[in-house]
Each structure stands twice: as structure tokens, then as C-alpha cells.
N, C-alpha and C positions, 0 to 999 in steps of 0.2 A: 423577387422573393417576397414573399408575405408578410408583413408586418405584424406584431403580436402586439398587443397592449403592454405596456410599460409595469403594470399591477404583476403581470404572472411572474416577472425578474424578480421581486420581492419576496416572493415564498417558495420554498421547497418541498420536493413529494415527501408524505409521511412516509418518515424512516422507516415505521414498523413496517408497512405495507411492503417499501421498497424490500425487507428482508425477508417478510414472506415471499416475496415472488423470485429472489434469486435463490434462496431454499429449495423451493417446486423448481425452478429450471434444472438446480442438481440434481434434484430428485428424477425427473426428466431425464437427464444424462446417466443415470441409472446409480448414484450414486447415496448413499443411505444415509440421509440426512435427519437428525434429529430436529424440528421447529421448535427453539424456547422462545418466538418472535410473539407468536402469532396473541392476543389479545380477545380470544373467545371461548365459554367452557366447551368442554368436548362430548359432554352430555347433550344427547338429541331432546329434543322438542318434545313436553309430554302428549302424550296421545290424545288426551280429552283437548289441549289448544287445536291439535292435528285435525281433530275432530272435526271442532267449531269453524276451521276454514275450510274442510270440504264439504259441510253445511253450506256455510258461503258460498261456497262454488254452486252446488246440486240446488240450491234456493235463487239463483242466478242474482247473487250479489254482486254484482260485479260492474257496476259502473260508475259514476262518478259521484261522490258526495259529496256533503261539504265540503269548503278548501281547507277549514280549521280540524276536523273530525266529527266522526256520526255521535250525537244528542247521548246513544249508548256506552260510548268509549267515555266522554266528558261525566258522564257520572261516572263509571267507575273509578275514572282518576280523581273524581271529587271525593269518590267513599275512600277508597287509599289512603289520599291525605289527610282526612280526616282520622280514622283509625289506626296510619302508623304514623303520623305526625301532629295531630292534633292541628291541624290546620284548616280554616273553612274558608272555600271556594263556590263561588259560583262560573257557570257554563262560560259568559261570557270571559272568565280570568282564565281560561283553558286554551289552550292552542297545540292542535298534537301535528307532528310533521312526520317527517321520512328520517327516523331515527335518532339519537339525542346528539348527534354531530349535527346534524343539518336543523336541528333546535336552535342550537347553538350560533350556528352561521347567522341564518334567519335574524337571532338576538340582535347579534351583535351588528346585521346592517341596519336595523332598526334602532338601536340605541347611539353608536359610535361614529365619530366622524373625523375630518382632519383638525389638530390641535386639541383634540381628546387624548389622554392617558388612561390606562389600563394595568391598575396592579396584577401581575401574578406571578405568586408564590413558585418557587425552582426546589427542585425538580418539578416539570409540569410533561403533564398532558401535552404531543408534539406540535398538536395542532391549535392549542390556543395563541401563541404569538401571531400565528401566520393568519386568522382567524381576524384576531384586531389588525394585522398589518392590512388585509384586503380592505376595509372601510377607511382607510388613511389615518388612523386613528397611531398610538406609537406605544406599544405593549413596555410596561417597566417592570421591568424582573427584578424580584427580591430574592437572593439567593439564602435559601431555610439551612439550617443546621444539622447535623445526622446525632448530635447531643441533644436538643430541642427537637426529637423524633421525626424531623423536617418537618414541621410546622411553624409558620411566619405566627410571630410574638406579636402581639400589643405595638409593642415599642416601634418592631418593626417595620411596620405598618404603617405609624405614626412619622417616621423618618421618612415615608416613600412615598407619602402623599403631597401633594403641589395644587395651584391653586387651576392647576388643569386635569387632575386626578378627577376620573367621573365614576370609574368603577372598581369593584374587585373581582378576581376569579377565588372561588375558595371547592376544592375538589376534595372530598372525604367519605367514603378511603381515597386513597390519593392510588391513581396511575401515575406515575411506577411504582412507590415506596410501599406503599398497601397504609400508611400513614391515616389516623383516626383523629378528627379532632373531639378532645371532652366536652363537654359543657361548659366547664369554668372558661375553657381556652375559647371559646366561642363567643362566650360573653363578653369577656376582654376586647376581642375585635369586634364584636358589635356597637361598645361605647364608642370605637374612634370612628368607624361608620356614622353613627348618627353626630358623633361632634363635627363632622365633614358633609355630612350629608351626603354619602356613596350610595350607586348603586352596588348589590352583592349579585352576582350569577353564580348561586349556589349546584353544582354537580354534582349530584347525589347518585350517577348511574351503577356505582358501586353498595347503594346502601345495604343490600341483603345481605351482603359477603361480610361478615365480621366473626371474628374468633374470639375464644376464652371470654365469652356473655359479653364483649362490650359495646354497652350501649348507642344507636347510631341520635346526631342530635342533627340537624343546621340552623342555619342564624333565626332564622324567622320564626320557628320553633323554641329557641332559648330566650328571645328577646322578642315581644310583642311587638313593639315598636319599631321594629327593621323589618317587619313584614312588607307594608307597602312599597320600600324599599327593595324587596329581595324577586328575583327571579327564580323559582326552582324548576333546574329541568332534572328528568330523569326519563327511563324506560323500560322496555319490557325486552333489551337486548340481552343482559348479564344476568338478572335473577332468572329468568326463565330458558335460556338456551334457546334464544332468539334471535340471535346477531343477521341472519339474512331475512328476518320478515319485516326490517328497516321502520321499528315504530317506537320513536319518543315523544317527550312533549315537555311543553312549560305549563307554571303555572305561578300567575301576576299581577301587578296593577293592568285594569280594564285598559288602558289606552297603547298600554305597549303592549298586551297581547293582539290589541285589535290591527296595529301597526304588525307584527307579524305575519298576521293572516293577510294581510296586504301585500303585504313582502311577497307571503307563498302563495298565493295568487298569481305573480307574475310569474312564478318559476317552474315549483312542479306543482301546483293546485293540490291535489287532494293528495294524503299517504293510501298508497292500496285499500282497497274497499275491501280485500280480503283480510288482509293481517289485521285491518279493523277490529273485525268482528274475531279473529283470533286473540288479538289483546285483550279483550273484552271479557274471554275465560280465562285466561293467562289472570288477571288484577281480580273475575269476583271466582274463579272457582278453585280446587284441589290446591293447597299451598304447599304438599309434602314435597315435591321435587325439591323446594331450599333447602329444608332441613338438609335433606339428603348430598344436596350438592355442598353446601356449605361443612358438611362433616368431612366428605373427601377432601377438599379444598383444605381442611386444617390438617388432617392426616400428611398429607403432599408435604404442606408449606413445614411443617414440625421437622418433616425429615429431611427438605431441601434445605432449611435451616443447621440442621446438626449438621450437614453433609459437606455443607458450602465453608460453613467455618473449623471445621477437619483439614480442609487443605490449605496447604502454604502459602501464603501471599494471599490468602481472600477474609476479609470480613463481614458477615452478612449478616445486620439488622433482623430484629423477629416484626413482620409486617403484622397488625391487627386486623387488618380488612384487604377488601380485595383479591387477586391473584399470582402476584408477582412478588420477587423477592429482588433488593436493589445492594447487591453484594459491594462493596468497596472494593476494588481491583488494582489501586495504584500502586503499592506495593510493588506490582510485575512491570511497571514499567521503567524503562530503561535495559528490560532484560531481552536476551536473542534467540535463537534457533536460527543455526545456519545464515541465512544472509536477513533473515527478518528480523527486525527490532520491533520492539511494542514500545511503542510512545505514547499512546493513547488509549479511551477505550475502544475507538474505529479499527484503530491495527491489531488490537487484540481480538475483537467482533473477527475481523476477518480472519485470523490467524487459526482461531477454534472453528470457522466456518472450513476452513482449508484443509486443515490437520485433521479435526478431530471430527468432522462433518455432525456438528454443532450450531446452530443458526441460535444468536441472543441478540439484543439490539443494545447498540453503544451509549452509554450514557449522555452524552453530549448531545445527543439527539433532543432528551429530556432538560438540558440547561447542567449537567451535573458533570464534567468529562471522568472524573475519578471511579466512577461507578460503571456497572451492565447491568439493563433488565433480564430476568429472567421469568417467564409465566409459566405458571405450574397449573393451567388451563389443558393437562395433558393425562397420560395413566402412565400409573405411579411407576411402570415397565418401562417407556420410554425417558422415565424422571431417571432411576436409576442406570439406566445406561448412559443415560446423555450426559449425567457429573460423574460417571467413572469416566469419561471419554474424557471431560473438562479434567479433572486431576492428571490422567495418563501424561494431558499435551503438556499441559503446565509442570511438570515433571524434566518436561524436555528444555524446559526455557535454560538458560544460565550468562 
């Protein structure tokens, strides 16, 4: 029998993935499954990006470039940041990969090692633990507040740093919560940053998505001085309805960038030569697809919001940004249906995946068990069928 490395025992498949894919098998079995799992908008790809890659194609772009990205990509990420964050970059602080997961990966085998710590903030993103657990590194979860909008305080902060603490993760809007942080609230954590000397892996891949005008900030952007300290990744998966043309990127101190590009060097070398030059119009041309997407996304979330706190046993948070709503659930547990008990949010996930052929992903997934994600990344037809289905079942509980 084949022996696996000791590393892959430590981590588990992303939950949401996992719930996408037993959804499609239902759906497969012919069974009419609503997906609230899935984590991507449902708005196709604008036509002018569509364009510029089969330009790419018919101009036979198409072979290997840089390992970090084409000279063309790196400015426009340069102009970006300077325009929607007032931040200035050069080429070399650039590093674009195969999406702002594999950003991320990348970072963190470059920065993280065994006997490092890794703050971050809970509810999180499923794959940052698992992310620092693969460099040996020991992820320390600060579990946030849903009174304090789940976002980790000063203080917090301050308690959960050790003299092995090297970074933070700080994700705003926040997957799952849709969780915003202000300025003041950023600056706060910026001073205990610099009194510690942390690194910040700022995850901005939600920035477009924000509701009722409010303003997106992060660390490096509020506080000068936590710049060279700060890593920002983002990409052109979320704002643009690009999740499979797999391109994000960082942007850093010169020497951890360059260590990146090292990194992807060994692994997958270049991000597609095509989405390249896709991203390229995505970051300098037509910017109306946000607007557009960002007004449906508040339409959604307004009425998954009234909709979700309408029914019995559920309380659901107004998220600012992003695309998901992280309803409070526990109320329901302890309660049954026939020979099921809900004790969790996992038995509950499955119970609506069962009954009411509803697919959401369980809170604990994200560090929270009290809670489900829900992503309104859907139309607003399958929104309201899918929480009349959720009320019908939860009706049945007792």
C-alpha cells in the first residue's frame, strides 16, 4: 500500500467545495437541488474581457511568460492600486499567480515555517488554517464577536500575540460574514502590528462587493507605516465574474515577492498566458459590470436578510460586503424530525440538503459551529425558492 505524506493527515478538503460537489451529484440523481454553497457570482464574464482572450488566442498568445506575470498585467495592478487604494508599487513588488488562493498558498510557503504562529480572525475563510498548517507553521484562531460585527478588536489582537506570532490574516469583506472593517477599526490594529512587528496578509479579494456606500480601507492604506509590512493579495475572480480564468496576485516588500516567484517557479510557473491578457482588460477597461453586479448583490442580500430573520429559530446579521449571509442557527439545535436531531450546524447542513434539497455550508467549517453560510452569488428565483424550502423544513423540526 502506498504511503502518503504525514502533511496531507493535517488538512481537510474545502468544505464548500465538498458541498458543491455532493449538490451536482444530487442534481445528477435527478434531484432539484438549490446550491447556497457555491462562492462565485453567477453573472458571466463581460464580453470586452471575452474579447481580449480570444485576441489572445487569434494573436497566438499563448505560450509561456514570465513566472511572476506579463510587464502588461503588473502595471495594471500597479495603476489599480494606486487609484483605488492610493498605494505605490513597482513591477518588481508584483507577483500575479493562478488565482488569489494559490497567492495565498505561495505566501505563506514563503513566509511561514515550523514554530511560527499565524493569527486569524473566526469566522475565517476554510482554507486559511489548513494553508499555514501545510508550512508547519500553527494557525491561532481568535474567535470575533457577532456584537463586534465579527471583527477581531485591538485588544484582541493584543491577547493573541506571543513571542512566536509572525503574522495576521485580516479578510475584508470577510468570507463568510460579508464583515467590513472601518478605518478607525484598522488603525487600531495597525498600532499593535507595528508595536509587534507582524506581518499583515491583507485579503482584499472581496473589495468591490460593498453595500450602502461603505467605504473599502486596508492596513497599509490607513497606516503608512504597515505598508512594508503588509502583503496585499487580491484578483480579478469576484469583481469581474472570473472565478475560472484562475488569476490573482500580491503585492509587497521586494524580497518576499521575489521569494514567491521562486516559490511559482517550482510549481506551476506562469498563470495562463491567456487570462493574462484577459485580466489586463478586466483592471484597465469598462468598470460598469461592478456597479451592476454590486446593486444585485444588495437587492439579494436585503431580502435574504428580511427573509432569513422572518423565520423561527434563525438570526441573520446585515453583511456590508461581499456575498453571503452567516445567519445564527443554534436556536434549532437540539430540535428533531423523525429520527434526525440537529445538534449542529453539519446536521442541520445535511438535514436541509436531505429534506428540503437546499445545499448551505456549515458553520464550523468556518471556525463558528453556531452559524450556516449562505451565498446569494445566485438569482433572486432560485434565492426565493431555496428560503421558502428552508422555512417549510424548519417548520417540520419539533
Amino acid at each position: 500500500m502506498m504511503k502518503l505524506a504525514s502533511r496531507v493527515s493535517l488538512i481537510k478538503p474545502s468544505p464548500t467545495l465538498v458541498i458543491t460537489t455532493k449538490a451536482a451529484t444530487l442534481r445528477a440523481q435527478g434531484r432539484d437541488v438549490i446550491d447556497f454553497g457555491v462562492g462565485e457570482p453567477d453573472f458571466n464574464t463581460p464580453d470586452n474581457i471575452k474579447a481580449a482572450a480570444i485576441q489572445a488566442v487569434e494573436t497566438n498568445f499563448t505560450r509561456y511568460t514570465a513566472v511572476g506575470g506579463i510587464d502588461e498585467l503588473k502595471d495594471a495592478i500597479i495603476r489599480k492600486l494606486e487609484l483605488d487604494n492610493q498605494l505605490s508599487y513597482k513591477r518588481s513588488e508584483i507577483v500575479v499567480s493562478c488565482g488569489a488562493k494559490h497567492t495565498i498558498f505561495n505566501l505563506a510557503q514563503a513566509l511561514f515555517e515550523e514554530g511560527d504562529e499565524v493569527i486569524v480572525p473566526a469566522p475565517y475563510w476554510v482554507s486559511y488554517p489548513d494553508i499555514v498548517i501545510l508550512t508547519g507553521a500553527r494557525p491561532v484562531i481568535v474567535k470575533t464577536l457577532e456584537k463586534n460585527g465579527f471583527k477581531m478588536t485591538a485588544d484582541e489582537l493584543e491577547a493573541a500575540v506571543t513571542d512566536k506570532t509572525k503574522a495576521i490574516i485580516v479578510n475584508s469583506p470577510s468570507n463568510p460574514t460579508g464583515a467590513v472593517y472601518s478605518k478607525d477599526e484598522l488603525a487600531a490594529l495597525a498600532e499593535v502590528v507595528l508595536r509587534h512587528n507582524l506581518i499583515v496578509v491583507s485579503d482584499d479579494i472581496y473589495e468591490k462587493i460593498l453595500y450602502d456606500d461603505f467605504p473599502f480601507w486596508n492596513m497599509a492604506a490607513v497606516n503608512p507605516a504597515v505598508k512594508n509590512l503588509t502583503v496585499v493579495v487580491n484578483g480579478v475572480s469576484k469583481a469581474y465574474a472570473m472565478t475560472g480564468w484562475r488569476i490573482g496576485y500580491a503585492a509587497g516588500p521586494e524580497p518576499l515577492i521575489a521569494a514567491i516567484g521562486k516559490i511559482q517557479s517550482q510549481s506551476t510557473s506562469n498563470p495562463t498566458s491567456i487570462s493574462q491578457k484577459a485580466a489586463v482588460e478586466a483592471l484597465m477597461g469598462d468598470q460598469t459590470i461592478i456597479a451592476r453586479m454590486v446593486a444585485e448583490f444588495q437587492n439579494r442580500r436585503d431580502y435574504i436578510v428580511s427573509t432569513l430573520n422572518a423565520i423561527d429559530g434563525i438570526s441573520c446579521p446585515r453583511p456590508q460586503g461581499a456575498f453571503y449571509v452567516f445567519p445564527n442557527v443554534s436556536s434549532l439545535y437540539g430540535l428533531s424530525y423523525g429520527d434526525k436531531k440537529i445538534q449542529n450546524s453539519a446536521t442541520l447542513a445535511e438535514y436541509l440538503l436531505e429534506e428540503s434539497e437546499v445545499a448551505v455550508v456549515p458553520g464550523v467549517a468556518f471556525g463558528d459551529d453556531n452559524y450556516i453560510r449562505i451565498s446569494y452569488a445566485t438569482s433572486m428565483d432560485l434565492i426565493t425558492e431555496g428560503l421558502n424550502r428552508i422555512g417549510e423544513a424548519l417548520k417540520r423540526l419539533t
